[in-house]
N, C-alpha and C positions, 0 to 999 in steps of 0.2 A: 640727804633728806629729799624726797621727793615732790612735787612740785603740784601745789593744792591748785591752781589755776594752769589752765589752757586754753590757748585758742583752739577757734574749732571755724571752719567756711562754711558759709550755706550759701542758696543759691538765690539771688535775688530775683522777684516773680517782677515783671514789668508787664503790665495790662497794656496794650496798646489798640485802640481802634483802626478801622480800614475805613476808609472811602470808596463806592460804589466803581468800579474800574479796574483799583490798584490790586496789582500781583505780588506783591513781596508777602512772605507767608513770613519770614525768616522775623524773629523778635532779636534785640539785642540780648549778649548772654551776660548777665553782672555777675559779681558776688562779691556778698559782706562779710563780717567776721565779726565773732558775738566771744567772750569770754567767760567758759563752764568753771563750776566749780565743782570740782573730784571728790568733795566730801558731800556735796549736800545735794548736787547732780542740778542746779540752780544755774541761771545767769549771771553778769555782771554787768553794769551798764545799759546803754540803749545799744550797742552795735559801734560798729566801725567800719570805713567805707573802704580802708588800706588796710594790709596785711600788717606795716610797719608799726601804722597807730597798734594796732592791738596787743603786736607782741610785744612792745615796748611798756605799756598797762599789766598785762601781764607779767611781764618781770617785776615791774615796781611792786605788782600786787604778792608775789611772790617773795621780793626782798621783805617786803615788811611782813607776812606775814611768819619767816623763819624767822625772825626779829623779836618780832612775839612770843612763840615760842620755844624761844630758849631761855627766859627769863627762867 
């Protein structure tokens, strides 16, 4: 059975201002991790700031929902 939930990376936007002077152009690079859902093309959650948290959400969200359906 195929897996209604996945994670998916995006790239986290960090606004940072400069002070009159300073040369660093370079912004820090993040990314978070948000959980799609493959039937409704939907979110889940607010996000996740680890790879780890999300996949582990995702599994659960996936254990329970083949749970489901297979009643």
């Amino acid at each position: 059975m195929e897996d209604f939930f996945v994670v998916q990376r995006c790239n986290k936007i960090i606004i940072q201002g400069r002070r009159a002077g300073e040369s660093s152009l370079l912004a820090p690079v993040a990314d978070w991790y948000r959980i799609a859902d493959t039937r409704t093309g939907g979110f889940i959650g607010d996000g996740f700031d680890h790879q780890e948290e999300a996949d582990r959400e995702c599994q659960r969200l996936n254990a329970r929902s083949r749970h489901v359906s297979s009643r």
